[in-house]
C-alpha positions in Angstrom: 8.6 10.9 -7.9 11.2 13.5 -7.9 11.6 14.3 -4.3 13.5 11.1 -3.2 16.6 13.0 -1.8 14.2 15.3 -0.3 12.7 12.9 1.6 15.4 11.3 2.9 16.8 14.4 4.3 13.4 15.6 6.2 13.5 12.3 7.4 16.9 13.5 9.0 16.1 16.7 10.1 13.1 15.0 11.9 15.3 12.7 13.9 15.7 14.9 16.9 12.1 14.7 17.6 12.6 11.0 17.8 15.9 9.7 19.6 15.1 8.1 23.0 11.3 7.7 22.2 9.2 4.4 22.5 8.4 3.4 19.3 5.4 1.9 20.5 4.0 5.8 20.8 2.7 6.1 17.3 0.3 8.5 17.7 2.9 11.3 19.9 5.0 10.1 17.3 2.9 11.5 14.8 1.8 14.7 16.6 5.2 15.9 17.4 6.4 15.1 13.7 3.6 17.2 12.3 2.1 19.5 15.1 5.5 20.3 16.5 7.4 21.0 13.4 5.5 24.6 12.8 6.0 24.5 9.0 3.9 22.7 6.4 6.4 20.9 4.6 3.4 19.4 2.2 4.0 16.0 0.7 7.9 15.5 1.5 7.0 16.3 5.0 4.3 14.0 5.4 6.4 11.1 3.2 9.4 11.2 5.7 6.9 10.9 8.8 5.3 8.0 7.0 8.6 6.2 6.7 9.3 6.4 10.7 5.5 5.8 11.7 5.5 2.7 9.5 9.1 1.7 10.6 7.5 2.2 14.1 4.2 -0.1 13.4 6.5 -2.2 12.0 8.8 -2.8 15.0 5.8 -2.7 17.1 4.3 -5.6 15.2 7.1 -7.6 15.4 7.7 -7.4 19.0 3.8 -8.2 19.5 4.3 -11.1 17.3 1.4 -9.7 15.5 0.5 -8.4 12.0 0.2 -5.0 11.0 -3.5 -4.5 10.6 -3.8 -5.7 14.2 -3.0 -2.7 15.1 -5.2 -1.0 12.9 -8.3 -2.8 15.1 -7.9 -5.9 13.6 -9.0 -7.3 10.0 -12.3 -7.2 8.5 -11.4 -9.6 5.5 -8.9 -12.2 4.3 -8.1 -11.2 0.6 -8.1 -7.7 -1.0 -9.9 -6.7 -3.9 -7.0 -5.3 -6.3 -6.8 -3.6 -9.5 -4.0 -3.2 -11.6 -1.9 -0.1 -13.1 1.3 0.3 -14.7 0.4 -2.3 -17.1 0.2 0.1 -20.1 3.8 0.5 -21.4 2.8 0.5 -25.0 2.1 2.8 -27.7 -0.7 5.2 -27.4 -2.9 3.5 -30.1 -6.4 1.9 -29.3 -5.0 -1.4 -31.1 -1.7 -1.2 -28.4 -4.0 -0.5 -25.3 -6.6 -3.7 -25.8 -3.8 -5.9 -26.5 -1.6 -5.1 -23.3 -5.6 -5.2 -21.2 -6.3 -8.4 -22.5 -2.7 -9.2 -21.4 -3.2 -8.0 -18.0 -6.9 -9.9 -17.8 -5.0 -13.1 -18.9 -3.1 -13.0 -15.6 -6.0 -12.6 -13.4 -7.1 -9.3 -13.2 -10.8 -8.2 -12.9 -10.2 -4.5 -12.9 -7.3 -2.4 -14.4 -6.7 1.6 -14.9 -4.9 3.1 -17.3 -4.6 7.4 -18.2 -5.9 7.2 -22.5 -5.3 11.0 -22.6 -1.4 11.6 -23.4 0.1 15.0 -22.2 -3.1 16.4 -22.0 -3.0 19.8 -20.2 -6.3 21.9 -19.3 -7.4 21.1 -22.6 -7.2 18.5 -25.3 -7.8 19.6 -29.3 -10.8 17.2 -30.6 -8.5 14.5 -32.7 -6.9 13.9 -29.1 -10.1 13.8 -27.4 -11.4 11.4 -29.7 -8.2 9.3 -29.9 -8.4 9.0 -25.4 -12.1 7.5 -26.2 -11.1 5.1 -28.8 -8.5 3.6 -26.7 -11.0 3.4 -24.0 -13.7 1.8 -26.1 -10.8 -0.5 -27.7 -9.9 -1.6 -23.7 -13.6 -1.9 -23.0 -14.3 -3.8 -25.9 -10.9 -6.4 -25.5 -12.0 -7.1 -21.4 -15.6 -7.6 -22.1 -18.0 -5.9 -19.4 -17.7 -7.7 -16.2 -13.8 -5.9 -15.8 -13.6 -3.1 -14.0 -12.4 -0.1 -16.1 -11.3 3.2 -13.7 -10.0 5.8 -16.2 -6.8 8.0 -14.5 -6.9 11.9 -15.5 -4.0 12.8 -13.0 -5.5 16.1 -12.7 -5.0 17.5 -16.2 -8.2 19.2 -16.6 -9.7 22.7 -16.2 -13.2 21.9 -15.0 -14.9 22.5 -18.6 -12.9 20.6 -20.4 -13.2 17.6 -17.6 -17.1 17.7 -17.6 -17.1 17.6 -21.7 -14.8 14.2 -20.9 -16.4 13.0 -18.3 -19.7 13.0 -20.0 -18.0 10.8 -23.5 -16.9 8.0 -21.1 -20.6 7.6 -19.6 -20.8 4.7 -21.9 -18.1 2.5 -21.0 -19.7 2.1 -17.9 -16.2 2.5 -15.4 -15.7 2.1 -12.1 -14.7 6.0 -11.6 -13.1 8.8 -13.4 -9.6 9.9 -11.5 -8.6 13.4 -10.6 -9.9 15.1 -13.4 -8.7 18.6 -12.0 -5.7 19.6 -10.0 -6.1 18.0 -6.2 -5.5 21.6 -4.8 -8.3 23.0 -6.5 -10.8 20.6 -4.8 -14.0 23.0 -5.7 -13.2 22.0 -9.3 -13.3 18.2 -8.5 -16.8 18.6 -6.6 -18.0 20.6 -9.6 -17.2 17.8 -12.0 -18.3 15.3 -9.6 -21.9 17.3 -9.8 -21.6 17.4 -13.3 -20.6 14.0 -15.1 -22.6 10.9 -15.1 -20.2 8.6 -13.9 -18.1 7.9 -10.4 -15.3 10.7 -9.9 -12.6 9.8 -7.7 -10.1 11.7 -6.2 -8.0 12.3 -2.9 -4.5 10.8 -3.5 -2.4 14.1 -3.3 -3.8 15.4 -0.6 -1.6 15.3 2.6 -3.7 16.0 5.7 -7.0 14.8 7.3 -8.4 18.2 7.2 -8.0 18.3 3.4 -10.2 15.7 3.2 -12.5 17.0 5.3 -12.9 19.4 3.0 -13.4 16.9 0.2 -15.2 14.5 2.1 -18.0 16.9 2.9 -19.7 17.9 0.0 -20.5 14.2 0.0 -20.5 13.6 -3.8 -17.3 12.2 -4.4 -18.0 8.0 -5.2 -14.6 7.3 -3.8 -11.8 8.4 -1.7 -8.1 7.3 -2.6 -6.0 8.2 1.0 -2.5 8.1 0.1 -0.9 6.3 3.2 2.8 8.0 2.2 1.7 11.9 1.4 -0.3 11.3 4.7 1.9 10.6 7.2 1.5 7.1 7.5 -0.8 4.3 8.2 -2.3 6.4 11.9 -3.9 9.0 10.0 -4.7 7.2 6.7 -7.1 4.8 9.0 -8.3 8.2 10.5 -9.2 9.3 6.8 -11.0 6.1 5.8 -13.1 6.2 9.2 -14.4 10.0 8.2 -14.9 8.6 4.8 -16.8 5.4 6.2 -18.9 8.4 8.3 -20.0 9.8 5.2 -21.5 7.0 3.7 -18.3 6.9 1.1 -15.9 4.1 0.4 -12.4 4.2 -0.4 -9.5 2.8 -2.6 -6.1 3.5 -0.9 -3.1 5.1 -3.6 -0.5 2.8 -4.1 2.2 3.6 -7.0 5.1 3.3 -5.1 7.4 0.4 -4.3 6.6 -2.9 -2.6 7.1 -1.6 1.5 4.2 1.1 0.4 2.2 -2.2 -1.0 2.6 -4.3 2.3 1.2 -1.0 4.1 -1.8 -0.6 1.9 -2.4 -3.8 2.5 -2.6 -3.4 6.4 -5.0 -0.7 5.9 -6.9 -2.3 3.1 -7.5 -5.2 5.8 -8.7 -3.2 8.5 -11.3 -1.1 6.5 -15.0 -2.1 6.8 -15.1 1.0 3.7 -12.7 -0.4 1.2 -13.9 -0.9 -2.5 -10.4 -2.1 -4.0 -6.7 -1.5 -3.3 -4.3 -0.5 -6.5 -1.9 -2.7 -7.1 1.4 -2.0 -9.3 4.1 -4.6 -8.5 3.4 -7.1 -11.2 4.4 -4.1 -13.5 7.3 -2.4 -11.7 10.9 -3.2 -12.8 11.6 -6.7 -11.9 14.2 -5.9 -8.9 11.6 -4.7 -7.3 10.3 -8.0 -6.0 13.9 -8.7 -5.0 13.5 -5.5 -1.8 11.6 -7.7 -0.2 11.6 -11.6 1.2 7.9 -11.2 0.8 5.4 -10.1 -1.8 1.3 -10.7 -2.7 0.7 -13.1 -5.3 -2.8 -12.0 -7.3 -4.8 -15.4 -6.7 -7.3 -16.5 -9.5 -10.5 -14.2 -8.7 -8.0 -10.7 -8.8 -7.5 -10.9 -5.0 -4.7 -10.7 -3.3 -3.7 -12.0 0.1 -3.1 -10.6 3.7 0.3 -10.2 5.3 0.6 -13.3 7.8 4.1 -12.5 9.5 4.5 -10.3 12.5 5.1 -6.7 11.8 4.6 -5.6 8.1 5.4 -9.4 6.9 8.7 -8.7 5.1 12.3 -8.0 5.8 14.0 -5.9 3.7 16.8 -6.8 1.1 19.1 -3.5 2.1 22.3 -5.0 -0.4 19.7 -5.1 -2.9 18.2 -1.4 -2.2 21.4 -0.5 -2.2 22.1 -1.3 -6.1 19.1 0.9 -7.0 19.8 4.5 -5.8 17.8 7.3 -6.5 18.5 8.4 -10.6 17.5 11.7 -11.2 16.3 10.7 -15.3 13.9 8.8 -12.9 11.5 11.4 -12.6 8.2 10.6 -14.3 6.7 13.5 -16.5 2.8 13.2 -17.1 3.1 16.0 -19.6 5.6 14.7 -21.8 4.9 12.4 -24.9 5.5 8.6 -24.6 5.3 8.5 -20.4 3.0 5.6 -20.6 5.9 3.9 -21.3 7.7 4.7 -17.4 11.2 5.0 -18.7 11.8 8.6 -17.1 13.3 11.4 -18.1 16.5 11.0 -20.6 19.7 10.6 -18.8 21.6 13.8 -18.0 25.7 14.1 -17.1 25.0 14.8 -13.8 22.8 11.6 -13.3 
């Protein structure tokens, strides 16, 4: 989001490390990608080393003849919990929210997240706050109380304002609460977490192991979101769940990119004795989407999706399609800017 350019050139400027090496050697791969290149490049660093390890699992896969999560040490189930996201594209009105959930239930779904709370920044005035609540009483009430309900903050919060919110959606009984303070600030997360009465979850913006060491030790966190991209790739984002699984803590991998990113989650989703459920956006991504790929998870009739069978990842892309799609700089999603529920980026400039 924003950084797609970027990303494509560090994947470039990385390439020297890489010429003439076995693919097969993930895990030097990875060290000389991130140990070797001195500078913390943050999340565009770890995104471009996540597209050559995958493209590396992937190649490895295919000339084992074996899936993904083989790799991984082999699957622990057959079908992935998933929840969906992206589904909200509607006005920000309690009335707009429960018809678009009841929607998304129709197809399937037995959990769904949405963010109720606008452009909230730090600090919402009380008409807002109480507006965020209806609309998640309205979803509540639409679904019924056997569908999962995680409610998304993208770290908008200051850590009072968070804790005051936190404790108003106790009686929706959700799943978790999402980033309720900026990821960088992780002290504030853990002093929410202590704080609330309901699950808080957090993790998908941090981009190294030892970040989530960090979070993972204070041990009151309900769930871990490893974001297999801002990572680094699938190697270290199975490292992650494995300290997670340590802890006693379970996790729900980040997945809001395109449909390569869901075929990876779902490699990891199958190899993690620690996995609660695995976000799931492509039934609410543009509709070309599903034509980058020869292969995409259908959500069955109990909201689970299925493994990757074929060798490598279990797709091939569509490059002729990619290519009608470049990168669009009125792209860029604002979370602070009225109306982004709706995903339609930023207004188109000249230069775009």
């Amino acid at each position: 989001n924003g950084f797609t350019r970027s990303t494509e050139a560090a994947v470039h400027e990385l390439k020297r490390f890489l010429i003439g090496v076995d693919p097969f050697d993930t895990e030097q791969i990875v060290l000389h990608l991130t140990r070797d290149v001195y500078s913390d490049g943050g999340q565009i660093h770890r995104c471009a080393v996540a597209a050559i390890e995958i493209a590396c699992l992937d190649i490895k896969g295919q000339a084992l003849g074996v899936p993904v999560y083989q790799l991984l040490g082999g699957r622990v189930r057959d079908r992935v919990h998933a929840y969906a996201n992206g589904w909200y594209r509607c006005d920000r009105t309690p009335e707009a929210f429960a018809q678009a959930a009841q929607q998304v239930v129709s197809r399937g779904y037995r959990a769904l997240k949405f963010d109720p709370f606008g452009a909230a920044h730090l600090a919402m005035p009380k008409p807002e706050e109480d507006l965020s609540i209806a609309i998640v009483a309205a979803v509540r009430e639409a679904v019924g109380p056997e569908v999962e309900l995680m409610i998304e903050a993208h770290c908008r919060f200051s850590v009072g304002s968070a804790i005051k919110i936190g404790r108003r959606l106790e009686p929706f009984g959700i799943t978790w609460y999402e980033e309720p303070c900026p990821h960088h600030r992780i002290q504030d997360t853990i002093e929410v977490a202590r704080a609330v009465p309901v699950p808080v979850a957090s993790g998908e913006s941090l981009h190294s192991k030892e970040a989530f060491l960090d979070l993972i030790s204070h041990r009151v966190v309900a769930v871990y979101q490893p974001e297999p991209l801002n990572l680094g790739g699938l190697t270290i984002a199975r490292q992650v769940c494995a300290m997670a699984e340590a802890a006693g803590g379970v996790v729900a991998p980040h997945n809001a990119q395109g449909p390569i990113s869901t075929l990876a989650c779902l490699h990891l989703a199958a190899s993690c004795p620690n996995l609660l459920i695995q976000e799931f956006f492509s039934d609410f991504n543009m509709p070309w989407e599903r034509r980058l790929v020869d292969w995409h998870p259908v959500l069955d009739a109990d909201g689970m999706l299925p493994l990757p069978q074929r060798p490598g990842l279990g797709a091939r892309l569509n490059l002729d399609e990619a290519a009608r799609h470049p990168a669009r700089e009125s792209g860029l999603l604002s979370l602070f800017r009225e109306g982004w529920q709706r995903r339609e980026g930023e207004p188109s400039s000249a230069a775009d």
